[in-house]
N, C-alpha and C positions, 0 to 999 in steps of 0.2 A: 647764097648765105645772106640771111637777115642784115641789116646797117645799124648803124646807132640813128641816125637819121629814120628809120621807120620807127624805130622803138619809140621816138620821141613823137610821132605822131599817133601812134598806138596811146600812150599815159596821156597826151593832150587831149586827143579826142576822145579819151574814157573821163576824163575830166570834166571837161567841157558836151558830154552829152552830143554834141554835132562835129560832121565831119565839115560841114564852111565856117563855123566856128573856130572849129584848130587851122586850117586854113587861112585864116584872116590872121590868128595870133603869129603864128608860122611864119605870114608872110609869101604862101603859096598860092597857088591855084587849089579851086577844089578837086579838080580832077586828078592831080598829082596825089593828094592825101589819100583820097581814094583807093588810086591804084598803087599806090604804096602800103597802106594795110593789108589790102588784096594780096598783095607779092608776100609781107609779113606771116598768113595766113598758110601761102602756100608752103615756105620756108617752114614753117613749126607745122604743119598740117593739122591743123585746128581753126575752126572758127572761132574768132572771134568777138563777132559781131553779130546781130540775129537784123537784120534789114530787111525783117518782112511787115517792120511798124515805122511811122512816118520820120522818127529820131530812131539810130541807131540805137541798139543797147546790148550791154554784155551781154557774153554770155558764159554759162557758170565754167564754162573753160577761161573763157577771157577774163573773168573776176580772178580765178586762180592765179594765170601768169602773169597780171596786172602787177601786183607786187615783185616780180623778178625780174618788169622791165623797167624799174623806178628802180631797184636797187641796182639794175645794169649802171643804167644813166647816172646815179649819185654816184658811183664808182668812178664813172668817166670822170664826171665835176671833180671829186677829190682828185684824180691822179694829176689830174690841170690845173689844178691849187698846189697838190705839193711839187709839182714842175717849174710850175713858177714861185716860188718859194725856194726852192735849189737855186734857181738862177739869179736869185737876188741877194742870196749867200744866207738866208734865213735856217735859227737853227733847226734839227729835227727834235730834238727835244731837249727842255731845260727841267732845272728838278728847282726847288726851292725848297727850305727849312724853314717853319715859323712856330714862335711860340704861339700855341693853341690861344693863350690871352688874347692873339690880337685876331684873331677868325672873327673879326664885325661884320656885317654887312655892307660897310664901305668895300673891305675885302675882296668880297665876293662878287663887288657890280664891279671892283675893276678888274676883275680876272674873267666877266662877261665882256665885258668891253675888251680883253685882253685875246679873247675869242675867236673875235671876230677879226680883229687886225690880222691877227694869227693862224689861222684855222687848222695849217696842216702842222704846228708846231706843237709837239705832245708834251703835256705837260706833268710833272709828278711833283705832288708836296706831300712831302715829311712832316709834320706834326714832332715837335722836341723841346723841351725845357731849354732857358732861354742858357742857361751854362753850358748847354752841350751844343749849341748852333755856329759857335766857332771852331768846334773839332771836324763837324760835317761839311765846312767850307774850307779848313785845312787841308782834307783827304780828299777832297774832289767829290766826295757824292751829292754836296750843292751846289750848283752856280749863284744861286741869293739866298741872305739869308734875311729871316728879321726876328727881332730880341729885342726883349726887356735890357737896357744897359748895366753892364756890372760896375759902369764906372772905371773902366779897364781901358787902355788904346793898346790893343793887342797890334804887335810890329809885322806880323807875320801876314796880316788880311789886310785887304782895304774897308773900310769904317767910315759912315757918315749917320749925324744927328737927325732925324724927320719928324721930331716930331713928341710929345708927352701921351700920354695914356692915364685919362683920371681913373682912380679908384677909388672907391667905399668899404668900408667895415660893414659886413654882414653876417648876421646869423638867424637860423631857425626863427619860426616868430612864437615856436614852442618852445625856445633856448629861455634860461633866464636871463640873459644878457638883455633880450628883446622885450622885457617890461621893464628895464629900468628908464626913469627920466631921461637920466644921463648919464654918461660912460667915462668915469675916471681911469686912468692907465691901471691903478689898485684895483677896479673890478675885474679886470678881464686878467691875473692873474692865477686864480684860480681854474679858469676855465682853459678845456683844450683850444689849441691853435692849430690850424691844419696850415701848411705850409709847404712849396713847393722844391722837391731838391733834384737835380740830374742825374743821370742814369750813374755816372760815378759817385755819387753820394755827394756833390754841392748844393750847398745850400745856392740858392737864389739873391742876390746883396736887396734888391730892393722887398721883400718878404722878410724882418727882423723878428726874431721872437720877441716877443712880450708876453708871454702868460709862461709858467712854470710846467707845463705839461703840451706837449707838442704830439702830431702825427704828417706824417709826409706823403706826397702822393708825386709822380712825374708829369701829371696832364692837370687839365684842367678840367675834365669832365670829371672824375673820379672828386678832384676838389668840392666841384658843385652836389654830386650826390651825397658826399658827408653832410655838408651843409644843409638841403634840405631834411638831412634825417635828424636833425639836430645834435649831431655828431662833434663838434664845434662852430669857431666862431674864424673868419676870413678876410682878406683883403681881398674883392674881386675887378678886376673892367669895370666902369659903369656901364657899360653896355649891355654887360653881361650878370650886373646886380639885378640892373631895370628887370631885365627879361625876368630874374625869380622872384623879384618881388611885384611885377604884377600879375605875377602865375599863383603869389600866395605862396611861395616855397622859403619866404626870406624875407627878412625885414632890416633896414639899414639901422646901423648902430649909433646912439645919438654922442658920440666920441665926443671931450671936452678937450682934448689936444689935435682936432683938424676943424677948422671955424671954414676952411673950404675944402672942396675936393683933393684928394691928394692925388698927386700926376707922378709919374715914374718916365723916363726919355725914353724912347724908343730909335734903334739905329739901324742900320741896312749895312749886311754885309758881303764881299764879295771877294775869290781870288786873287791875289797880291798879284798884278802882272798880267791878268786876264783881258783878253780882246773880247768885248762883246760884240755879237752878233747884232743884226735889226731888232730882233725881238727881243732879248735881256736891254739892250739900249731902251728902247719904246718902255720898259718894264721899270727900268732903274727909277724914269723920271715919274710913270706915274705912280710910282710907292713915294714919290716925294710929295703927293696931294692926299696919302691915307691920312693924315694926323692930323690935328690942330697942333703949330707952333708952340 
């Protein structure tokens, strides 16, 4: 029966084109790699080498189970990642809640970086309006959450501050809002507001009406495609204004009551009582570097 030890000299030397090439990377003898594919060959009864030219080369067998002996071997590598991973007490998998608002690209390179620390730790996030990110850490279907603050210190989770979230007034740049000079509170009455409410029908605390006519959506994408349609007029991320208005989808509202950005706190929530693991630990602190103070 074949070894994991041939397999690896089989994807080495189909990689590297020579059999003293994997040899030398190996750490072997040439003659052992040799006769170890040899043995490989005999085991699957296939060739898979054609050595009647001066460098080895597949052949269209050996191209075939090339890919089944890389997927052997990555198999191996994980199960000896999540092995070790068990024995460090690391979880098997964590889930987090976040309001879509804050999906930046800070986000996403620390959940690359998060990766990598992590490998065999499977991950699930929940995408939810930021009113409902404390019921899904109540019931257990999160281990982390993160949310727009309601201003709330709910007794029942654990709650900490990381951080502000600037926002812009935007709308359509076919909106009429988006030719006026400037944006008194009395303009933007008349015009729809899209605004954001949770799946049990809460509003949002930092999202207030201001215009006389509203629409509500639970996410934030559904937000965004109102707004490019010129559907109304919004508070968005600046992250996430930038992104449409240098896409031409939005234009920022020239507001006479925000002279700067306006910022909303943003907090990290977590079971009342809860023992983290390596990985929610590692995780906690680095959601403590998403934000600017």
């Amino acid at each position: 029966m074949y070894s994991l030890d041939q397999l690896q000299m089989f994807v080495t030397a189909a990689r590297l084109g020579s059999f003293s090439a994997c040899a030398r990377q190996l750490g072997k003898v040439q003659s052992a790699v040799s006769q170890g594919i040899s043995n490989l060959e005999i085991d699957l009864n296939v060739a898979l080498f054609d050595r009647s030219t001066r460098k080895p080369t597949l052949t269209l067998e050996g191209k075939h189970l090339l890919s089944f002996a890389e997927a052997i071997l990555q198999q191996q590598k994980e199960l000896g990642s999540a092995a070790r991973a068990l024995s460090k007490q690391e979880e098997s998998q964590i889930c987090i809640a976040v309001d879509d608002h804050l999906l930046k690209l800070a986000f996403f390179n620390l959940m690359a970086e998060f990766s990598q620390q992590f490998p065999s730790t499977s991950v699930t996030t929940m995408t939810a309006a930021s009113v409902d990110i404390p019921t899904l850490i109540r019931s257990g279907q999160a281990n982390i959450g993160l949310m727009i603050s309601d201003l709330t210190i709910p007794q029942d989770v654990e709650i900490r501050y990381i951080g502000n979230l600037r926002c812009l007034p935007v709308a359509a740049p076919s909106h009429p809002l988006a030719g006026l000079e400037s944006v008194r509170p009395s303009d933007l009455i008349p015009h729809r507001q899209i605004l954001i409410k949770g799946g049990k029908g809460i509003a949002t605390v930092h999202q207030q009406p201001l215009s006389a006519r509203f629409w509500y959506a639970d996410d934030h994408r559904t937000v965004r495609g109102y707004i490019a349609h010129g559907l109304g007029w919004t508070y968005l991320p600046e992250h996430s204004a930038d992104e449409m208005i240098q896409a031409g989808l939005a234009k920022a509202l020239p507001v006479t009551f925000d002279q700067k950005a306006w910022t909303v706190p943003v907090e990290c929530l977590q079971p009342k009582g809860q023992t983290p693991g390596p990985a929610l630990q590692w995780l906690n602190q680095a959601l403590n570097t998403l934000l600017p103070g």
